[in-house]
C-alpha positions as CSV (number, residue, x, y, z in Angstrom):
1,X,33.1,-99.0,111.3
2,X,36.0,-101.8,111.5
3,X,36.9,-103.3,108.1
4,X,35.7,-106.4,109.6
5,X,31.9,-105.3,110.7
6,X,31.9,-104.2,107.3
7,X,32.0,-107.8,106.2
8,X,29.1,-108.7,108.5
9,X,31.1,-110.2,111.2
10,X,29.3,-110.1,114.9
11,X,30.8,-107.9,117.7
12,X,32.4,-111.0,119.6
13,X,34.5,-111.8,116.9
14,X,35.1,-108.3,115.4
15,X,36.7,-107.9,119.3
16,X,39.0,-110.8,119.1
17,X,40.5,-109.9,115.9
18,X,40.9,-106.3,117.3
19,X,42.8,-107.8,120.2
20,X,45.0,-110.1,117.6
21,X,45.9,-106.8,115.7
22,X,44.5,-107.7,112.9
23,X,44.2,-104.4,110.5
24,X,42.3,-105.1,107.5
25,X,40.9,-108.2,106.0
26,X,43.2,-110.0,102.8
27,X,42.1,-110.6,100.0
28,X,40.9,-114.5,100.1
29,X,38.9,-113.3,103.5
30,X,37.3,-110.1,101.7
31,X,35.8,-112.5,98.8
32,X,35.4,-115.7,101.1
33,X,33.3,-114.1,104.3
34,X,30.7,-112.3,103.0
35,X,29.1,-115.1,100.5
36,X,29.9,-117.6,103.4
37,X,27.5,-116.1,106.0
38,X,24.9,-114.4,103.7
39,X,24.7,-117.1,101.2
40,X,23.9,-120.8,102.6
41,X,26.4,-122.6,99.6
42,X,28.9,-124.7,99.0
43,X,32.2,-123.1,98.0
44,X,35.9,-123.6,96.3
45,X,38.5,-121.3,97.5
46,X,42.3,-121.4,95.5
47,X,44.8,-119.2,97.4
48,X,48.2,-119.6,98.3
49,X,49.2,-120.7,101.7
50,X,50.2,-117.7,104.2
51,X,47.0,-116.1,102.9
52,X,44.5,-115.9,105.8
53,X,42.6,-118.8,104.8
54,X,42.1,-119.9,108.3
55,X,40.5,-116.8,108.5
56,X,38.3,-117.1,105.5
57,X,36.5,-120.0,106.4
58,X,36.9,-119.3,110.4
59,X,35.6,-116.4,110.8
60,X,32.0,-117.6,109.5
61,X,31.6,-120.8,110.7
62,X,32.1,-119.7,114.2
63,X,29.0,-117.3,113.5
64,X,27.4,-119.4,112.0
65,X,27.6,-121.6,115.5
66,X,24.8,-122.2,117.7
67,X,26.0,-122.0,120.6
68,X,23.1,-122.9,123.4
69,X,23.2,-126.6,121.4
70,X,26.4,-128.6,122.5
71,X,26.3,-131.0,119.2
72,X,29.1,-130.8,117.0
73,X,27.9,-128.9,114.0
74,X,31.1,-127.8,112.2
75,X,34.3,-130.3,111.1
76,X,37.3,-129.6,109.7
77,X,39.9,-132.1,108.1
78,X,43.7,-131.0,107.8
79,X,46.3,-132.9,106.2
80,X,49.2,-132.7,109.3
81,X,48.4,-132.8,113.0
82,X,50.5,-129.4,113.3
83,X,48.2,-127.5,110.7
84,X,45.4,-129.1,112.8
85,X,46.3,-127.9,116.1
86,X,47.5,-124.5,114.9
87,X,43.4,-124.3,113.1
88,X,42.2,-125.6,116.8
89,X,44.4,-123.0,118.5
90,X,43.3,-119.8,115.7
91,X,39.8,-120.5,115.9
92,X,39.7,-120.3,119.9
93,X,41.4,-117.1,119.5
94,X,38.8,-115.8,117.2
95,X,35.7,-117.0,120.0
96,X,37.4,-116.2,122.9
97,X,34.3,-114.0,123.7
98,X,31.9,-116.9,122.5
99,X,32.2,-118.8,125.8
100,X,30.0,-121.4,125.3
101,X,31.8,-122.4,122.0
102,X,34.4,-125.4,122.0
103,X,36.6,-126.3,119.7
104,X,38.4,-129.9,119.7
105,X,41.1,-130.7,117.9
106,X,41.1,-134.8,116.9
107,X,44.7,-136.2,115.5
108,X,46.9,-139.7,115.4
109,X,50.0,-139.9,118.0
110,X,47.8,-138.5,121.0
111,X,45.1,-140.6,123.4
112,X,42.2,-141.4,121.5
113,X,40.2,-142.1,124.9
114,X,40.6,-138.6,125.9
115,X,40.1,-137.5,122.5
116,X,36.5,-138.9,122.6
117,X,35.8,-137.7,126.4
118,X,36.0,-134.0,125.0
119,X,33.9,-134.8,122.3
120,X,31.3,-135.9,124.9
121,X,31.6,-132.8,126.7
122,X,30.5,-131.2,123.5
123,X,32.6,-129.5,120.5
124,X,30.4,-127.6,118.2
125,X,34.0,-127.3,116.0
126,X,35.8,-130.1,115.4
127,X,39.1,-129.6,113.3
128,X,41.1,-133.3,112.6
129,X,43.3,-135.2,110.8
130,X,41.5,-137.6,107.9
131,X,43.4,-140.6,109.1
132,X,42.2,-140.2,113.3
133,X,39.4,-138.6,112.1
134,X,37.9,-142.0,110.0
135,X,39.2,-144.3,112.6
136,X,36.9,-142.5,115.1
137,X,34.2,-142.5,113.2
138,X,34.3,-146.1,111.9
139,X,34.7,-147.1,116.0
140,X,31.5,-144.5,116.4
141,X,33.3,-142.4,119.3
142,X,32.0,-139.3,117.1
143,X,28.9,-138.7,115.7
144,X,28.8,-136.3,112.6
145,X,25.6,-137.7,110.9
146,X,23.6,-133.7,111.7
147,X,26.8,-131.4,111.2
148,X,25.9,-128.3,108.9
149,X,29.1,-127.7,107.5
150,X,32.0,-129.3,106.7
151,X,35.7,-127.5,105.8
152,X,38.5,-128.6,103.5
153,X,41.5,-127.5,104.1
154,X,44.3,-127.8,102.0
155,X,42.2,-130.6,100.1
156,X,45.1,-130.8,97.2
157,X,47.7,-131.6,100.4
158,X,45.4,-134.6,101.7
159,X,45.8,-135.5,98.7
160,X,48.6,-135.7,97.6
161,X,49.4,-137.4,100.8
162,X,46.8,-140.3,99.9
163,X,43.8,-139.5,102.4
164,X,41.0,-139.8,98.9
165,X,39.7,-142.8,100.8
166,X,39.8,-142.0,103.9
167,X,37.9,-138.3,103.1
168,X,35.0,-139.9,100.8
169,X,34.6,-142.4,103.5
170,X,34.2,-139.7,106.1
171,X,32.2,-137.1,104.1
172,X,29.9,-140.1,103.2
173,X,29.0,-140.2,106.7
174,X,27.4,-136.6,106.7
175,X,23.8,-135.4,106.0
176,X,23.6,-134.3,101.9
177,X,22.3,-131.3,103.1
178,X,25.3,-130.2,105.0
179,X,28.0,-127.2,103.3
180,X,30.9,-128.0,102.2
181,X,33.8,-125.2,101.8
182,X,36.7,-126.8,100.2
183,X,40.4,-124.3,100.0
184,X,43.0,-125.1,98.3
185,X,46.4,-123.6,96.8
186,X,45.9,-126.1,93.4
187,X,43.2,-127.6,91.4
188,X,44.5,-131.1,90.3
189,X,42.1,-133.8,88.9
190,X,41.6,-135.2,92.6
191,X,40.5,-131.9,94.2
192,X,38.0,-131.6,91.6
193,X,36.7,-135.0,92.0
194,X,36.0,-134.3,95.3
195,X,34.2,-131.0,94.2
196,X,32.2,-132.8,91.8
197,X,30.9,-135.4,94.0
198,X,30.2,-134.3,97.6
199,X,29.3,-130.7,96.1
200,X,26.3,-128.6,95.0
201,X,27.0,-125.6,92.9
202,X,29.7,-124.7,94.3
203,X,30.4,-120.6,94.5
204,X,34.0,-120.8,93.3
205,X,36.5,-117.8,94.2
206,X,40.4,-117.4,93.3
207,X,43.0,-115.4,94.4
208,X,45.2,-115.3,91.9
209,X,45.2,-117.9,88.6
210,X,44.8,-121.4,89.3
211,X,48.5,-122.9,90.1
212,X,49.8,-119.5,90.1
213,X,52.4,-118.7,92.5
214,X,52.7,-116.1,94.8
215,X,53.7,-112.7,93.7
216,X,55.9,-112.1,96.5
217,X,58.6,-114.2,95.7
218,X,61.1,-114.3,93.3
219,X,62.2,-117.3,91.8
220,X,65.6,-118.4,90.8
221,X,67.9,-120.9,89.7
222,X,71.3,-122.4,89.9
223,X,72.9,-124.7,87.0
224,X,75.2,-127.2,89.2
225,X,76.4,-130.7,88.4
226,X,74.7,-133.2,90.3
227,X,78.2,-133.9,92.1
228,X,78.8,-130.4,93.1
229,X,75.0,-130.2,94.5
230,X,76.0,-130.1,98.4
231,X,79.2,-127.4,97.3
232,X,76.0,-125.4,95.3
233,X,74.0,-125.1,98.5
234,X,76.7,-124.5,101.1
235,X,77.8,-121.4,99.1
236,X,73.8,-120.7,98.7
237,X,73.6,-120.7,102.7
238,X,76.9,-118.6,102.8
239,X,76.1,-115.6,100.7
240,X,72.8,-115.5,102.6
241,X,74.3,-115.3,106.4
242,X,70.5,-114.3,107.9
243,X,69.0,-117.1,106.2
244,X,66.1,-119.1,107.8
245,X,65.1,-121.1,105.5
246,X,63.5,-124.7,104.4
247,X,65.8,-126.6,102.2
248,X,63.3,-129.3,100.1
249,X,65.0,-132.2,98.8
250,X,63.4,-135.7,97.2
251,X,63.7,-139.0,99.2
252,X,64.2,-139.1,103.6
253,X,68.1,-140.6,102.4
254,X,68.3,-137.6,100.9
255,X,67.5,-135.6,103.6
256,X,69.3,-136.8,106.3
257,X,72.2,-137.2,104.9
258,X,72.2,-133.4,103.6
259,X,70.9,-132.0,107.3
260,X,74.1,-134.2,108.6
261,X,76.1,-133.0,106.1
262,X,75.4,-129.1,106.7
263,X,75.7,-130.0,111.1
264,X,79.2,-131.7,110.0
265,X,80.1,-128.5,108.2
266,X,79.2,-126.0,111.3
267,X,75.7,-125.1,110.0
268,X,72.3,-124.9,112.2
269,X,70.4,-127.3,110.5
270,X,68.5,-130.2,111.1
271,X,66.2,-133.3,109.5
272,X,62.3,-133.7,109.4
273,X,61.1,-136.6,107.0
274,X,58.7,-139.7,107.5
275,X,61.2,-141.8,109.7
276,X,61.3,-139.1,112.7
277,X,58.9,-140.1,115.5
278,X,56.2,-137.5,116.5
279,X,58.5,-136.5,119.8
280,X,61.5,-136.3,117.6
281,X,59.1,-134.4,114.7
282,X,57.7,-132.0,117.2
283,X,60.9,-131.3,118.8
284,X,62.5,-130.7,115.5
285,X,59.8,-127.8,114.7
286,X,59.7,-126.2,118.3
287,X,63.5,-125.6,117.2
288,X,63.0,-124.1,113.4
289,X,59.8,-122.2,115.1
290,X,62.1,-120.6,117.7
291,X,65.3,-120.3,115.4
292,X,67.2,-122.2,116.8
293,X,67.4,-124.2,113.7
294,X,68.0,-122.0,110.2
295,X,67.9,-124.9,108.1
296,X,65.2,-127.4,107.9
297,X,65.8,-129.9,105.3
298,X,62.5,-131.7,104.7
299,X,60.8,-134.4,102.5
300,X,57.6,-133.0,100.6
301,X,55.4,-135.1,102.8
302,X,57.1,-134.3,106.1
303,X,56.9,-130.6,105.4
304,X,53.3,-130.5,104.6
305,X,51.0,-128.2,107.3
306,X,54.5,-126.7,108.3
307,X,53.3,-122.7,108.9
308,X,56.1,-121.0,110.0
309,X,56.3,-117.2,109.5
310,X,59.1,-115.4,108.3
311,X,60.8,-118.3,106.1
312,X,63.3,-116.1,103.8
313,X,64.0,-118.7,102.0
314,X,63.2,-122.1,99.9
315,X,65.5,-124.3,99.1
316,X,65.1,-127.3,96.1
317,X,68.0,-128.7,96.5
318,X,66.2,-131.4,93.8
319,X,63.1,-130.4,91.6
320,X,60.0,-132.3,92.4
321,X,58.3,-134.5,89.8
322,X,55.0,-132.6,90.3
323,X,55.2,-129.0,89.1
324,X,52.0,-128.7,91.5
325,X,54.7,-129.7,94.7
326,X,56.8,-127.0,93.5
327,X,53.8,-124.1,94.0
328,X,53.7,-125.5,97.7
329,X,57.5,-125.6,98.1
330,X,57.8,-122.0,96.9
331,X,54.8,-121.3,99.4
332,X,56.5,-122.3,102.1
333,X,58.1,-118.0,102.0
334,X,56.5,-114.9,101.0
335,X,54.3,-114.9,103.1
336,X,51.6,-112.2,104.9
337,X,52.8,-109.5,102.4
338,X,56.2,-110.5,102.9
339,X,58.9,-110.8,99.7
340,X,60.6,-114.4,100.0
341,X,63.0,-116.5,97.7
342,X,62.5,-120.0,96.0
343,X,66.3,-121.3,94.6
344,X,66.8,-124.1,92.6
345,X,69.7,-126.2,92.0
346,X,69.0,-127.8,88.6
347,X,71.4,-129.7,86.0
348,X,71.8,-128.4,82.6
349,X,69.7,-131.0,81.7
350,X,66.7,-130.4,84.0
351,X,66.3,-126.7,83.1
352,X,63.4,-127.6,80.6
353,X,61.6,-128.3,83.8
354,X,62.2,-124.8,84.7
355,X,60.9,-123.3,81.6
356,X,57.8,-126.1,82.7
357,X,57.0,-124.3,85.9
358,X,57.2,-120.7,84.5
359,X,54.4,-121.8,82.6
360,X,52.1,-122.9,84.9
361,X,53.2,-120.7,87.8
362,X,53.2,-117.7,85.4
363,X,56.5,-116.4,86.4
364,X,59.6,-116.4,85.3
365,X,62.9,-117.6,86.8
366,X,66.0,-115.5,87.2
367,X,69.5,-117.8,86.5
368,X,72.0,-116.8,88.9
369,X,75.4,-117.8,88.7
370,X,76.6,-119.8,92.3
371,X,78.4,-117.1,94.7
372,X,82.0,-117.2,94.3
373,X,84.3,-117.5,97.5
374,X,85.0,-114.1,97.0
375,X,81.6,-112.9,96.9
376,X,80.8,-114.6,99.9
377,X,83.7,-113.3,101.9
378,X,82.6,-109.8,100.8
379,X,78.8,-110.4,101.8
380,X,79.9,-112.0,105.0
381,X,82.1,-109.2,105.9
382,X,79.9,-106.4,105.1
383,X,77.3,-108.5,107.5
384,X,79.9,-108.7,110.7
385,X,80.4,-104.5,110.3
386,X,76.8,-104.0,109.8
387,X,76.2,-106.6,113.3
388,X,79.0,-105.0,114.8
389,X,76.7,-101.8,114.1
390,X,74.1,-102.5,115.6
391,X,75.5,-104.0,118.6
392,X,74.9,-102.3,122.3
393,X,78.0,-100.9,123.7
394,X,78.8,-102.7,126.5
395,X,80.0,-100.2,129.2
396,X,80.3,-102.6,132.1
397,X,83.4,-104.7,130.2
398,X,86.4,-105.9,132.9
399,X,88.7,-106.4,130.3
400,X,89.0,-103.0,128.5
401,X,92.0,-102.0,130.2
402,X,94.0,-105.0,129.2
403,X,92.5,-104.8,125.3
404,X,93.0,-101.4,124.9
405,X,97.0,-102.4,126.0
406,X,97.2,-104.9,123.5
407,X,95.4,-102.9,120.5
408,X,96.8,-99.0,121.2
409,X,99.2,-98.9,118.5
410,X,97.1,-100.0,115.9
411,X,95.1,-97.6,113.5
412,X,91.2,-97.7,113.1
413,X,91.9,-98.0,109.6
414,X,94.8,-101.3,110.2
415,X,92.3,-103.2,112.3
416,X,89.4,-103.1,109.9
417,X,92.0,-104.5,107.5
418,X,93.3,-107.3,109.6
């Protein structure tokens, strides 16, 4: 029997996550689906991001689904309209063989008219954005009055991004009696408010501690003088040559100016902060997504619902006031069993924040000392012979003849050297 039957899950879906290659539930999913489709309760997830949350919460609601009745019985809020199509876009994956299922995805910056026409053609699932989502509802172009159960995503991220009002106002337009299923990577004051008053004994699971970070990456820091902050995270970027990485800074000034800084100095790097319209935003991440970008130097907000795989690297290239925003940051790599690093670039004078985060976070940070030019040549140069390496022989080259000229008095051993 598949690891995933074993958790009660119904052939349909067992089948699409065979086709999607997935090998064995994690460890949010393994404690999350059972209760959530024997149990009829309200629930509070903490896990990391990158942990299969999607998943967690997916997985049941879609079985739990009925089908032959076209009313929308499930919504989900997300904090970004990229997190909310990419939950959209999963969860059709997972009931690909549920054909009479439809999922709608509702979110600002698209046609609101057409948004409404596919909720009248009937979308049992309906992931959204808070903002879009209480504008709709207060125009009544959706109706969520009879939904059954209703899903919080990264509740701590909508926030911190100032959707309270908006989510109470929609969740007070649902019955009592629906389920709510609230995950989250943190547990500050307003996620528990929200627990406390649109919940009803609440099964409450963690994987790992509450605020912890992720064990798969390794935190460090750098002691720079503010001045020399750019200098810091050039040489950062240059002892790291396969970097891909997001590179966290405080205010959009900030931002830009570092992202035009690094283009300036030869680097592939680019902006994505509050100012950027949603063409310029979604451009921007089709890049970073495809890497054609290996630096994305982001604002806090702007980089919120941002799930890119693969990210080797975070960069705070300032600490954030809220050691909370530095568990996301630092969640931003590691991901899917993968290791990742979190740098820091800190002051002498802001390394008591440091010893701050290793306390809540429950790891500690290694201090580094910044890569000297010299250690970055020898990095970089060991990188080239190992591409070099690796590289296909081309046997099909015009110019041999002519190279082979020019280089035949020269040693193996002389032209390493030069």
């Amino acid at each position: 029997m598949n690891k995933f039957e074993q958790l009660g899950l119904q052939a349909e879906i067992v089948n699409a996550v065979n086709d999607m290659g997935f090998e064995a539930p994690s460890e949010v999913q393994a404690q999350a689906i059972p209760i959530l489709l024997d149990q009829e309760t309200d629930l509070v997830a903490l896990a990391q991001t990158g942990t299969g949350k999607t998943a967690a919460f997916g997985f049941p609601l879609i079985q739990k689904i009925n089908v032959d009745s076209k009313q929308t019985q499930g919504l989900i809020l997300s904090p970004t309209r990229e997190l909310c199509l990419q939950i959209a876009n999963e969860l059709k994956n997972y009931s690909k063989y549920l054909k009479q299922l439809n999922v709608v995805a509702i979110y600002g910056g698209a046609s609101i008219s057409e948004q409404q026409k596919q909720i009248k053609r009937g979308a049992q699932i309906i992931v959204a954005t808070p903002g879009r989502m209480k504008d709709m509802v207060g125009r009544r172009m959706i109706d969520i009055s009879e939904i059954d159960y209703c899903v919080l995503d990264e509740a701590d991220e909508m926030l911190n991004m100032g959707f309270y009002e908006d989510i109470t106002d929609i969740l007070s337009h649902t019955p009592k009696e629906k389920k709510t299923w609230l995950f989250s990577a943190t547990m500050p004051k307003e996620v528990a408010s929200i627990a406390k008053k649109f919940m009803s004994n609440p099964v409450e699971i963690t994987v790992g501690s509450k605020n912890e970070g992720s064990k798969n990456v390794s935190h460090e820091y750098y002691i720079s003088p503010g001045r020399d902050r750019y200098q810091a995270l050039k040489r950062l970027a240059d002892a790291n040559p396969d970097i891909f990485s997001v590179i966290f800074c405080r205010t959009k000034r900030d931002t830009q100016k570092v992202a035009e800084k690094l283009i300036e100095d030869g680097y592939s790097a680019a902006a994505i902060h509050g100012d950027l319209s949603q063409n310029q935003r979604d451009l921007v991440m089709k890049s970073f997504r495809s890497r054609q970008i290996q630096m994305l130097v982001a604002t806090d907000v702007a980089a919120r619902g941002i799930d890119v795989d693969d990210i080797t690297h975070v960069i705070n290239y300032q600490l954030p006031d809220e050691i909370e925003t530095y568990t996301h940051r630092s969640g931003r790599t590691g991901r899917a069993g993968k290791s990742g690093v979190s740098m820091v670039i800190v002051s002498k004078s802001e390394v008591r924040k440091i010893r701050s985060i290793e306390k809540i976070i429950k790891q500690s940070f290694e201090q580094k000392d910044i890569p000297s030019g010299e250690e970055i040549c020898q990095v970089q140069l060991f990188h080239l012979a190992n591409d070099i390496k690796e590289t296909k022989i081309n046997h099909e080259i015009d110019l041999l003849p002519q190279l082979e000229e020019i280089l035949v008095d020269f040693t193996k051993e002389e032209l390493i050297k030069k």
